[in-house]
C-alpha positions as a Markdown table, in Angstrom:
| # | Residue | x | y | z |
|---|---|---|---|---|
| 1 | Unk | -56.7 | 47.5 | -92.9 |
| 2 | Unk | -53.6 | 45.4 | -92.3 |
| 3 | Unk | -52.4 | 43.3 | -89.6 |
| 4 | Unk | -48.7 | 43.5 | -89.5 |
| 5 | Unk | -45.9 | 42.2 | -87.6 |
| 6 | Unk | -43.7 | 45.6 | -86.4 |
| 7 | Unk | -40.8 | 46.1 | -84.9 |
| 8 | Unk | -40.2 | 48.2 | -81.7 |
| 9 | Unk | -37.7 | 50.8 | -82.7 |
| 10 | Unk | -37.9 | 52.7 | -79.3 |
| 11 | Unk | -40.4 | 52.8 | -76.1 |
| 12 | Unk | -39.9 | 55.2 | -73.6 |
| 13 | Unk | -41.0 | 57.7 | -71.0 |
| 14 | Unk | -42.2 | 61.2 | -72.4 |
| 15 | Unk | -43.9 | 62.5 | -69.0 |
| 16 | Unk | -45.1 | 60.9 | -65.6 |
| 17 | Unk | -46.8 | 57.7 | -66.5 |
| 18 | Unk | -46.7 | 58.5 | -70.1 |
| 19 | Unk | -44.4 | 56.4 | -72.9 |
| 20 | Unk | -43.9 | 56.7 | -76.1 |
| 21 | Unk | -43.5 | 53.6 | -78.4 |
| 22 | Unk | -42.1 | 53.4 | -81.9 |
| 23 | Unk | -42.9 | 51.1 | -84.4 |
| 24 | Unk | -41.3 | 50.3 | -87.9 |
| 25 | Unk | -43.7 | 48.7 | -89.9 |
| 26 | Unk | -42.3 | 45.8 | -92.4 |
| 27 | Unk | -44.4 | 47.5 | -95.3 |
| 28 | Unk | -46.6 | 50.1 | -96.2 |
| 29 | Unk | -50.3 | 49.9 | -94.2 |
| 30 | Unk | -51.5 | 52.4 | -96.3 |
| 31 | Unk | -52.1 | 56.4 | -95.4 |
| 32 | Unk | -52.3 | 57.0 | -91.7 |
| 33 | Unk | -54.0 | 60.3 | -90.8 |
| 34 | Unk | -54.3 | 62.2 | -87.1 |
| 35 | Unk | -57.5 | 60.9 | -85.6 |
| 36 | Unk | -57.2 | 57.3 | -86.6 |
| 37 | Unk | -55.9 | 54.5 | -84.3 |
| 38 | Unk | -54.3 | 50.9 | -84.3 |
| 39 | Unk | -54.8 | 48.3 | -82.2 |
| 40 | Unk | -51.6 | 46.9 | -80.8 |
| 41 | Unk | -50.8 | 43.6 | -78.8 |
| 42 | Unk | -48.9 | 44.0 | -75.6 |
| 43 | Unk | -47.0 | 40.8 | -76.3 |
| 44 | Unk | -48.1 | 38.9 | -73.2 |
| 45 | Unk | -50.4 | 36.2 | -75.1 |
| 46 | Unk | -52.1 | 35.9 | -71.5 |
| 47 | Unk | -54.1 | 39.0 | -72.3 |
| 48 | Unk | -56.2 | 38.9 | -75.4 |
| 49 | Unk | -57.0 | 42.2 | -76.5 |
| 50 | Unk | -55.0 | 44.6 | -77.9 |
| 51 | Unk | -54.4 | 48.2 | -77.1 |
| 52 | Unk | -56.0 | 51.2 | -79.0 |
| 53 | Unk | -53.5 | 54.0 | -79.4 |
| 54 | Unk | -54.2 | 56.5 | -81.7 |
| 55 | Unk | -51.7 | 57.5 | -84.2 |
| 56 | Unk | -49.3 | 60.8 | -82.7 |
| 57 | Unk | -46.8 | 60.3 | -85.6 |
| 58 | Unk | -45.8 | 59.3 | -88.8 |
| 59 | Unk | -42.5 | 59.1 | -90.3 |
| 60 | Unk | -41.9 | 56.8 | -93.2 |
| 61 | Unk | -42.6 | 53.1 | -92.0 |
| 62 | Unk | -42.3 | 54.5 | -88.2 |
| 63 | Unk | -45.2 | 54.7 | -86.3 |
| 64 | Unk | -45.3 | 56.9 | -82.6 |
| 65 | Unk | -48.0 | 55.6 | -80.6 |
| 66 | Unk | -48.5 | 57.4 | -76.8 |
| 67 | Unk | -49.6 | 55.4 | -74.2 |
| 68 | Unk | -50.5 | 56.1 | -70.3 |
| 69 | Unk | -49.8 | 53.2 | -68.2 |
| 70 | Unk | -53.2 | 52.6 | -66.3 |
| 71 | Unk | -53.1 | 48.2 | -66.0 |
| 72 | Unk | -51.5 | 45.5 | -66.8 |
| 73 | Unk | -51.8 | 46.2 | -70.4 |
| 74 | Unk | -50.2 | 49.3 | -70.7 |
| 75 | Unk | -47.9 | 48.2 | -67.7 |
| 76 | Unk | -46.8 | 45.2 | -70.0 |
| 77 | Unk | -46.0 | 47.8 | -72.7 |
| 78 | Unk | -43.6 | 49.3 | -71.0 |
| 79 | Unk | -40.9 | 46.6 | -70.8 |
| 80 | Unk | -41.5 | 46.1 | -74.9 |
| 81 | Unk | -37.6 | 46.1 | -75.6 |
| 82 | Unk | -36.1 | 47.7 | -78.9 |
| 83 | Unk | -35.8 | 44.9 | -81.7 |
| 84 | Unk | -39.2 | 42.9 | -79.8 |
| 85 | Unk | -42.2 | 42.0 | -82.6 |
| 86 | Unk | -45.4 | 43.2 | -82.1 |
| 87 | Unk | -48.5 | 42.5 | -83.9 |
| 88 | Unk | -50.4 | 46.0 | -84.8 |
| 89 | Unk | -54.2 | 46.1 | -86.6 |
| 90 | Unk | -54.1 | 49.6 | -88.4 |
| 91 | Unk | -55.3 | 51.6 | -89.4 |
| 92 | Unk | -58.2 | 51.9 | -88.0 |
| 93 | Unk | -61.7 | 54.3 | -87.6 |
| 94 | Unk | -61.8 | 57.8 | -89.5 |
| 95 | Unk | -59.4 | 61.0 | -88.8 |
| 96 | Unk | -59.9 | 64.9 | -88.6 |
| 97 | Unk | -60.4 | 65.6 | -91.9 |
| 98 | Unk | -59.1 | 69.5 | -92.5 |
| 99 | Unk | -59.4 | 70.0 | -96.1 |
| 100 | Unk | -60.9 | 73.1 | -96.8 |
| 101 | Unk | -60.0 | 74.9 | -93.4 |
| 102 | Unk | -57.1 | 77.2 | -93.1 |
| 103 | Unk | -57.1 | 78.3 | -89.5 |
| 104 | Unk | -57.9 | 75.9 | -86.9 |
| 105 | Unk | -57.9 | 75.9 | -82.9 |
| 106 | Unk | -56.8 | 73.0 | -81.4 |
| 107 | Unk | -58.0 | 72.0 | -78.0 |
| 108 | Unk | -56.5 | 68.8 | -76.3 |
| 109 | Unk | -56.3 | 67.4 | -72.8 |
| 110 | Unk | -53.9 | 65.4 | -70.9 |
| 111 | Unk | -53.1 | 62.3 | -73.2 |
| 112 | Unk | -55.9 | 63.8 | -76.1 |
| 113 | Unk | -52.9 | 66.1 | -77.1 |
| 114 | Unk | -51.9 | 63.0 | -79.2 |
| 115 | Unk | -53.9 | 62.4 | -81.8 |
| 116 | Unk | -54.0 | 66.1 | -82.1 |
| 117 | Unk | -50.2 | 66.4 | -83.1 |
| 118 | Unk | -50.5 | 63.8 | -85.9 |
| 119 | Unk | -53.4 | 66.2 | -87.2 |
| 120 | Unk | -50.9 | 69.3 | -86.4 |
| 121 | Unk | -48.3 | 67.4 | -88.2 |
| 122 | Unk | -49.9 | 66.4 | -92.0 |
| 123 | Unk | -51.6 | 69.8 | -92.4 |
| 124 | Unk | -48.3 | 71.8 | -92.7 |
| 125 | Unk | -50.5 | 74.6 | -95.2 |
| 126 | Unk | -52.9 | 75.2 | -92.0 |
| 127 | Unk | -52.4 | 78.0 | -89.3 |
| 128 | Unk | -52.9 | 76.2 | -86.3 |
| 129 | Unk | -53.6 | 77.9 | -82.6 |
| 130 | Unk | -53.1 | 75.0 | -80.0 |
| 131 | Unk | -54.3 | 75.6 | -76.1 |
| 132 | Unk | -53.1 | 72.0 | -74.4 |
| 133 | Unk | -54.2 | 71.5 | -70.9 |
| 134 | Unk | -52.2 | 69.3 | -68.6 |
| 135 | Unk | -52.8 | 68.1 | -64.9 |
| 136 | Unk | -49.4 | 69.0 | -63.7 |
| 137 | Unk | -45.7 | 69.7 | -64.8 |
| 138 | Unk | -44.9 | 66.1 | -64.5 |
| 139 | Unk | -47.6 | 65.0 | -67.0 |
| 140 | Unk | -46.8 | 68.2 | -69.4 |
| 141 | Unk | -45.0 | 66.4 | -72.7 |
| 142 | Unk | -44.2 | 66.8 | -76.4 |
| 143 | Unk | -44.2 | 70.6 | -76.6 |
| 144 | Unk | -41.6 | 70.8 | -79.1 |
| 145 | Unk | -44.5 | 68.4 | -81.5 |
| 146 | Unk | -47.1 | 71.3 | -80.3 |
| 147 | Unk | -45.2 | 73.9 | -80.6 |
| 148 | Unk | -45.2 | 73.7 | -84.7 |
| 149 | Unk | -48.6 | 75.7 | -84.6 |
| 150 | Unk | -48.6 | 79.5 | -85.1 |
| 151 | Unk | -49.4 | 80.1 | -81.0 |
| 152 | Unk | -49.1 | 77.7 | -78.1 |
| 153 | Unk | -50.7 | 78.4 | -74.8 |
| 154 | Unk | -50.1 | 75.3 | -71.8 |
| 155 | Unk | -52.7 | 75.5 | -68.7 |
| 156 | Unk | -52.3 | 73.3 | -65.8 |
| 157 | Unk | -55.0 | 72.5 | -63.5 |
| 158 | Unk | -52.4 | 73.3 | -60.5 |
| 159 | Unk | -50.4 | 76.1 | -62.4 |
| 160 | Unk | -47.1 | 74.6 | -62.0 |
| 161 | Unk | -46.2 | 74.8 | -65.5 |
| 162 | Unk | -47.9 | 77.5 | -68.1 |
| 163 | Unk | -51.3 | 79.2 | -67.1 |
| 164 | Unk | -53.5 | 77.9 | -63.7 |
| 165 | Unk | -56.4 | 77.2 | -65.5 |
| 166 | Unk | -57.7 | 74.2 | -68.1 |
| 167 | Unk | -57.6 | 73.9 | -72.2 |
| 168 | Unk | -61.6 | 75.3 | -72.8 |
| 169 | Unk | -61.2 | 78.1 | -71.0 |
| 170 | Unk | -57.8 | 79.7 | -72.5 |
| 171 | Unk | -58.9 | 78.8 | -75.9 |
| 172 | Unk | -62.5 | 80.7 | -75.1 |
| 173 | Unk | -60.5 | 83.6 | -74.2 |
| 174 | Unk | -58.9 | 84.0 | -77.7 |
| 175 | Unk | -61.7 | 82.5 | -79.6 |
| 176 | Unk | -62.3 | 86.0 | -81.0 |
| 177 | Unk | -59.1 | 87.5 | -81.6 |
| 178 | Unk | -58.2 | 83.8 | -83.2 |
| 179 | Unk | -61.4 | 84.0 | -85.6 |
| 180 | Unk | -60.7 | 79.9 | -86.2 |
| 181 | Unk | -62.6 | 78.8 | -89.2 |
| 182 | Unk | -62.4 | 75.1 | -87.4 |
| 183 | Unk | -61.7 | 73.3 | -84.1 |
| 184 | Unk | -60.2 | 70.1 | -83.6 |
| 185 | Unk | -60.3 | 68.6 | -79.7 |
| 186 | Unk | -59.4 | 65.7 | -77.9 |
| 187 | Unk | -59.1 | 64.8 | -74.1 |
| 188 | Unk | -61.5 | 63.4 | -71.1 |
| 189 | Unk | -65.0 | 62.9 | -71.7 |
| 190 | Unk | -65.7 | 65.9 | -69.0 |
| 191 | Unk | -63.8 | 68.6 | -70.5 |
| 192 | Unk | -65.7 | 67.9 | -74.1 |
| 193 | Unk | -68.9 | 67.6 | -72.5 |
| 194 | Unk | -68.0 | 71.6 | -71.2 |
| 195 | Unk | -66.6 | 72.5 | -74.8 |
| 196 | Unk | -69.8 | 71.4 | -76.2 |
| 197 | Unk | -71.9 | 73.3 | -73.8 |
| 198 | Unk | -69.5 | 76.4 | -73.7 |
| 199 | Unk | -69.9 | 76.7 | -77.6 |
| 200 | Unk | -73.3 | 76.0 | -77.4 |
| 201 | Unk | -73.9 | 79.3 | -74.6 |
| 202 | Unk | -71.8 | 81.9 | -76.7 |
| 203 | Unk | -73.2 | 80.8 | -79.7 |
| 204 | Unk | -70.7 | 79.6 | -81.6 |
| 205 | Unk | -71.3 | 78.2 | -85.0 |
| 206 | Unk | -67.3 | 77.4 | -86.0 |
| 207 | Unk | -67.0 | 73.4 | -86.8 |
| 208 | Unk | -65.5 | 71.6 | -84.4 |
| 209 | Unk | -64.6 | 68.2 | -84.6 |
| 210 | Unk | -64.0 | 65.7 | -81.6 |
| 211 | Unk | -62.2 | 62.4 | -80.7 |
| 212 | Unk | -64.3 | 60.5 | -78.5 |
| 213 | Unk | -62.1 | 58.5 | -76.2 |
| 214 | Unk | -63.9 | 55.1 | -75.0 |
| 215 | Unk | -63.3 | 51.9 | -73.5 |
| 216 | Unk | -62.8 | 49.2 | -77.4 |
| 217 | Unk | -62.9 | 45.4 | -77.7 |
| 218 | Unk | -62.3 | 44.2 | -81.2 |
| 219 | Unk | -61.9 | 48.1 | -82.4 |
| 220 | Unk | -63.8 | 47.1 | -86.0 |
| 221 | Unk | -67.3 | 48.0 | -84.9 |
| 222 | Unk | -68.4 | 44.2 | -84.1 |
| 223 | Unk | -68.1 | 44.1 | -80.2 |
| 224 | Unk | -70.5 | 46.9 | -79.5 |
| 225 | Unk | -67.9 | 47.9 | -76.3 |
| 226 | Unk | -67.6 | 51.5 | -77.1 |
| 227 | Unk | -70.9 | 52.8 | -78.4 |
| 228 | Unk | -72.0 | 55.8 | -77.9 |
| 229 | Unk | -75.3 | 58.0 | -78.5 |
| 230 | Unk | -76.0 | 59.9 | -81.4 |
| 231 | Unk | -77.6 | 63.2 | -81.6 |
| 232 | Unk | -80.8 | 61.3 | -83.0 |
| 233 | Unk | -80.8 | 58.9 | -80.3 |
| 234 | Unk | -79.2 | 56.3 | -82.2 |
| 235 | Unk | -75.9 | 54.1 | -81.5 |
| 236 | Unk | -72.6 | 55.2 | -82.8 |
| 237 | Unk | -69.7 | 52.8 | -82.4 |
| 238 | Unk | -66.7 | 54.8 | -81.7 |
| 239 | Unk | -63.9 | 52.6 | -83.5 |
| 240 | Unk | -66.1 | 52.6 | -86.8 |
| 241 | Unk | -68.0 | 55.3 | -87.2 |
| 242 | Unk | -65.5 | 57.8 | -84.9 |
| 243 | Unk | -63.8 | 58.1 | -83.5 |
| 244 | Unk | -64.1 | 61.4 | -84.8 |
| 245 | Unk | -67.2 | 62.9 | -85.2 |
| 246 | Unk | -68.6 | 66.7 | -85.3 |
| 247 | Unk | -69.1 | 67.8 | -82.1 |
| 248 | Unk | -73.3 | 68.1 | -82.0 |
| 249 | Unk | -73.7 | 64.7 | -83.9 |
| 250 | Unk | -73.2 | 63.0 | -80.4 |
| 251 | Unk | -74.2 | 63.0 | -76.8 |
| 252 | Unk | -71.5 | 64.4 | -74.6 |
C-alpha cells in the first residue's frame, strides 16, 4: 500500500453524471487488479476524507478511476484540471480472483460495470459473457471496454437503449446456454440481494463472486464505517476483507 502524489492526466464526462479521471502515478504502487480500490483526495483540504473508486483501468503508471457525482466530494472532482496533484492511497482491499476459471458471466449495474471492466481487462485468456444493466441511455457508458468479452447484452430499466429489462434477468435467461463455470457482479445493493436469491431458487451452484458497494471512512478496516454481516453472523469490513467476497459468505 502506497500513498502517492499523482497527476491528473485527464477527467472527464463518460455518461450523465458519470466522469472518468486519469491518473499517472510517479512510480510503481505495485499490481492493481479489478475489484480493488484507492482512496483519492478531492483536493479541497476542507473535506477530510477521500473518495473510494475502484480501479476500471490500468495502463502502465495510468490509473482510470469512474466516478458518479452524488456531493460535494465527487462534485469537487469534477473541476480536477489536467496537470493538478492529487494524493491517491492504493491499492486497496482484495480483487476477483479468476485463476482457474475459463468462462465467466459478468453481471454489473449502473456504475458496478467498473470494477468489472478492469477484471474484463487482465484476464485476456478468459471467455467472458457480460449482461450490463443501465437506468437509461444517458447513463449507458464504456461499451467499447465491455465489449472485449465474447457476447455483450445492455438492458435498460426504460428500454431506451438495448433490452427493457435489468442485468439479473438477461443473464438468467442465458445462464444455460452460457454454461459459466464463474460469475463476477457488481452494482446496487438491491439488484445483488435478487442475484443471490435468483441463484439460490434455480439452484445454482456456479461461484459467483460480488463487490459489495458501501459507504468507507479510512478504507483500511479501522473505522468500522462499512461493515457488513457475514454468513455466520459475524462482521465483515468491506475495505479489508472485501470488497469482494463469494456471494453466500455475506448478508445481502
Amino acid at each position: 500500500m502506497k500513498d502517492l502524489l499523482c497527476t491528473v492526466r485527464d477527467n472527464r464526462p463518460v455518461a450523465e453524471n458519470i466522469y472518468m479521471i486519469t491518473l499517472t502515478l510517479p512510480g510503481s504502487a505495485g499490481a492493481l487488479h479489478g475489484g480493488q480500490f484507492v482512496n483519492l483526495a478531492t483536493g479541497d483540504n476542507s473535506l477530510l476524507l477521500r473518495r473510494p473508486l475502484g480501479v476500471c483501468l490500468v495502463e502502465g503508471n495510468d490509473v482510470s478511476l469512474c466516478y458518479q457525482v452524488k456531493g460535494r466530494g465527487t462534485q469537487t472532482l469534477t473541476k480536477a484540471k489536467v496537470g493538478d496533484e492529487l494524493k491517491m492511497l492504493l491499492p486497496l482491499g482484495n480483487y476477483f480472483d479468476l485463476s482457474g476459471y475459463k468462462k465467466v458471466a459478468v453481471v454489473g449495474g449502473g456504475v458496478g460495470i467498473f470494477p468489472l471492466i478492469a477484471a474484463i481487462r487482465e484476464n485476456s485468456g478468459v471467455e467472458f459473457h457480460t449482461y450490463a444493466g443501465f437506468r437509461n441511455a444517458a447513463a449507458v457508458c464504456l461499451l467499447d471496454e465491455l465489449g472485449k468479452s465474447k457476447t455483450l447484452t445492455v438492458t435498460t430499466d426504460d428500454g431506451s437503449y438495448g433490452a427493457k429489462g435489468n442485468a439479473v434477468d438477461a443473464f438468467l435467461t442465458d445462464e444455460k446456454n452460457i454454461n459459466a463455470d464463474a460469475i463476477i457482479a457488481c452494482g446496487p445493493p438491491v439488484m445483488l440481494k435478487i442475484l443471490k436469491a435468483k441463484l439460490t431458487e434455480r439452484s445454482i451452484q456456479t461461484p459467483c463472486f460480488v463487490s459489495l458497494e458501501e459507504r468507507m471512512g479510512c478504507g483500511m478496516g479501522a473505522c468500522l464505517v462499512c461493515v457488513c454481516k457475514s454468513a455466520d453472523g459475524k462482521n465483515a469490513r468491506v475495505c479489508k476483507d472485501g470488497p469482494v467476497f463469494e456471494i453466500n459468505s455475506v448478508e445481502l
